[in-house]
C-alpha positions in Angstrom: 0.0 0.0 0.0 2.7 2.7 1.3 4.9 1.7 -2.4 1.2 2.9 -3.9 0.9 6.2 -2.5 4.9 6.5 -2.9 4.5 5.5 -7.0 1.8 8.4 -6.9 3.4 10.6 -5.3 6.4 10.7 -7.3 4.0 10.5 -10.4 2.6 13.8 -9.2 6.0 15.4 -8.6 7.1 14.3 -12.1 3.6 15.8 -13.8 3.8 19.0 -11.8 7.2 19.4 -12.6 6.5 19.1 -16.8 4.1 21.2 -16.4 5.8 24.1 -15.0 8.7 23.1 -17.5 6.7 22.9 -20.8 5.3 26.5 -22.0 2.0 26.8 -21.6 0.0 25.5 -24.9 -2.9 28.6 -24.7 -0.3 31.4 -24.9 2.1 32.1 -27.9 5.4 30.7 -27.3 8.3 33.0 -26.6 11.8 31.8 -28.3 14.6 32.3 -25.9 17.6 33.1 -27.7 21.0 30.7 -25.9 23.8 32.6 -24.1 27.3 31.9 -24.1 30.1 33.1 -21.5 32.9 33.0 -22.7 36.5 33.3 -20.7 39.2 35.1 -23.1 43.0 34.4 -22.8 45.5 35.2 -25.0 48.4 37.8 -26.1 49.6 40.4 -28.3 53.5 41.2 -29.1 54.5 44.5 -27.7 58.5 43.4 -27.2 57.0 40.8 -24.7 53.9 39.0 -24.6 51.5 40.2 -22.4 48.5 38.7 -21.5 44.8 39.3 -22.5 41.9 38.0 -19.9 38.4 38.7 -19.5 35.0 37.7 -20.4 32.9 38.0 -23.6 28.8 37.7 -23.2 27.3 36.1 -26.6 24.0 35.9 -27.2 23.4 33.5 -30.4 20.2 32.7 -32.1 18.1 35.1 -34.3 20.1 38.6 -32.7 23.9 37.0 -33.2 25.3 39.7 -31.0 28.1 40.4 -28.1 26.1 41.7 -25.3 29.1 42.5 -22.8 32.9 42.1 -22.5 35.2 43.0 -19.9 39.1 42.2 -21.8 42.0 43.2 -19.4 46.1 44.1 -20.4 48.4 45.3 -18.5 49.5 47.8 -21.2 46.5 49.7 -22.6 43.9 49.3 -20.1 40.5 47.5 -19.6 37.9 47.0 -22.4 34.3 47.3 -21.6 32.8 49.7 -24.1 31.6 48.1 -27.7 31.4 50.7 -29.9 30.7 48.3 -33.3 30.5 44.7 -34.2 29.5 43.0 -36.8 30.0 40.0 -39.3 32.8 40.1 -41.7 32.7 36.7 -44.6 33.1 33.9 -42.0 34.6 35.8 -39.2 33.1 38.2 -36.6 34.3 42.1 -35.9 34.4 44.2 -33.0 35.3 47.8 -32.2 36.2 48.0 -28.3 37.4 50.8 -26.6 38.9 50.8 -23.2 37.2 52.5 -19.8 39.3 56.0 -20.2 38.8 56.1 -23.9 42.7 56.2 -25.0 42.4 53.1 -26.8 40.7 51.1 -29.1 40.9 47.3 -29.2 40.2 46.0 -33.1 39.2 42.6 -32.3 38.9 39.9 -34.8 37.3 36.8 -34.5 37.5 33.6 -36.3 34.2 31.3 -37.3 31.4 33.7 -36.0 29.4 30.8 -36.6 30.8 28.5 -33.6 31.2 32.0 -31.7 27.5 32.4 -31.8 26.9 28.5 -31.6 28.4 28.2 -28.5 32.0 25.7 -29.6 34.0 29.0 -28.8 35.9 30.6 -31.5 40.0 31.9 -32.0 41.2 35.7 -32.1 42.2 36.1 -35.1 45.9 37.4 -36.0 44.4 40.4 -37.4 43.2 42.1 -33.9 45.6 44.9 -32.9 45.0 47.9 -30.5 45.6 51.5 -31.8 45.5 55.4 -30.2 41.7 56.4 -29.9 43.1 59.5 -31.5 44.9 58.0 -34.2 43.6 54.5 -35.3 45.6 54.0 -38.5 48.8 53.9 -36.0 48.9 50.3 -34.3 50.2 50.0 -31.2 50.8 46.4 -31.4 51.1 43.5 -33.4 49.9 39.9 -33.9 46.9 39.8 -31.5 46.3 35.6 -30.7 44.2 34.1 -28.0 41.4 31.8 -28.0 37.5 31.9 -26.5 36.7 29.2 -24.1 33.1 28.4 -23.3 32.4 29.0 -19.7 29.7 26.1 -19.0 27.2 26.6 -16.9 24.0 25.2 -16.9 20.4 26.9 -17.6 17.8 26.4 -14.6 16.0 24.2 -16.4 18.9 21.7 -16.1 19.1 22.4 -12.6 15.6 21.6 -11.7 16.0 18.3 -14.2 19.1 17.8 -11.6 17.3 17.8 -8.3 14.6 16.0 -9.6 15.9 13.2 -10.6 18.3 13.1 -7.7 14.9 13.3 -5.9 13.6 10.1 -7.7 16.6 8.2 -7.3 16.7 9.1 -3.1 13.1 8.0 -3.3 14.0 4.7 -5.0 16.8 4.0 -2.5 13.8 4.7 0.3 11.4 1.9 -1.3 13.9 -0.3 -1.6 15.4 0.2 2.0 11.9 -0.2 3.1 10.9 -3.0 1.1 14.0 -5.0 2.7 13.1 -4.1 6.0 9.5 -5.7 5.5 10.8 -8.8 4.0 13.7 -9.5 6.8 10.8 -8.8 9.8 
């Protein structure tokens, strides 16, 4: 009898929980464009190699834009400004400019399409940084680094998560109890 009401309440939990999960079927449905974080590393030749670090916020889908970045050197500042972006053939453009507005940050990146798929993408050797004031100048050469995909799961995985570490402590419970009953 108690395995009954446990069967139907787990049946319950699982219904309740599609439910929520699943959009509703009277309203129009609402297509949620995927995000991708992305961790940058690299470097650019300036006598030494110093690094490049941040982040890069994608948002893929029908919009295929960078929503945020925050890029870090140690030699012309931190970039958090886009001021243009945009496809280019195969690759993917953008125009930052550092928080004091001295510099400009050509960035270059290879495959926009596994950029805005979420596989990551390469800087391509054809970033450099230049003067704000004087962008036909570069200030450095040969810009390399790669995009790494920060994972990091959508709720909706987290909830499939707990649930199912739910069903499987609920299963263990049964089963506990249903060796107790037979050993009495």
């Amino acid at each position: 009898m108690s395995s009954d009401i446990d069967k139907g309440i787990l049946a319950g939990l699982l219904l309740g929980t599609s439910l929520l999960l699943s959009p509703n079927q009277a309203s129009a449905s609402v297509v949620t464009a995927p995000t991708y974080n992305y961790t940058v590393s690299g470097s650019y030749q300036i006598g030494v190699d110093p690094p490049i670090t941040g982040t890069l916020t994608v948002v893929g889908g029908p919009t295929d834009k960078i929503t945020s970045v925050d890029i870090v050197t140690p030699n012309f500042g931190t970039f958090t400004k886009i001021v243009s972006q945009g496809f280019s053939g195969a690759d993917y453009d953008v125009e930052l400019q550092d928080t004091k507005g001295k510099y400009d940050f050509f960035l270059v990146l290879d495959t926009a399409s596994s950029l805005f798929g979420g596989t990551g993408a390469a800087i391509d050797r054809r970033s450099y940084f230049v003067a704000a004031n004087d962008p036909c100048d570069p200030l450095s050469e040969s810009v390399r680094g790669k995009l790494m995909v920060a994972a990091v799961p959508e709720p909706s995985t987290w909830a499939m998560m707990v649930l199912g570490f739910i069903g499987l402590a609920s299963l263990g419970f049964q089963r506990k109890s249903r060796l107790r009953a037979s050993a009495a």
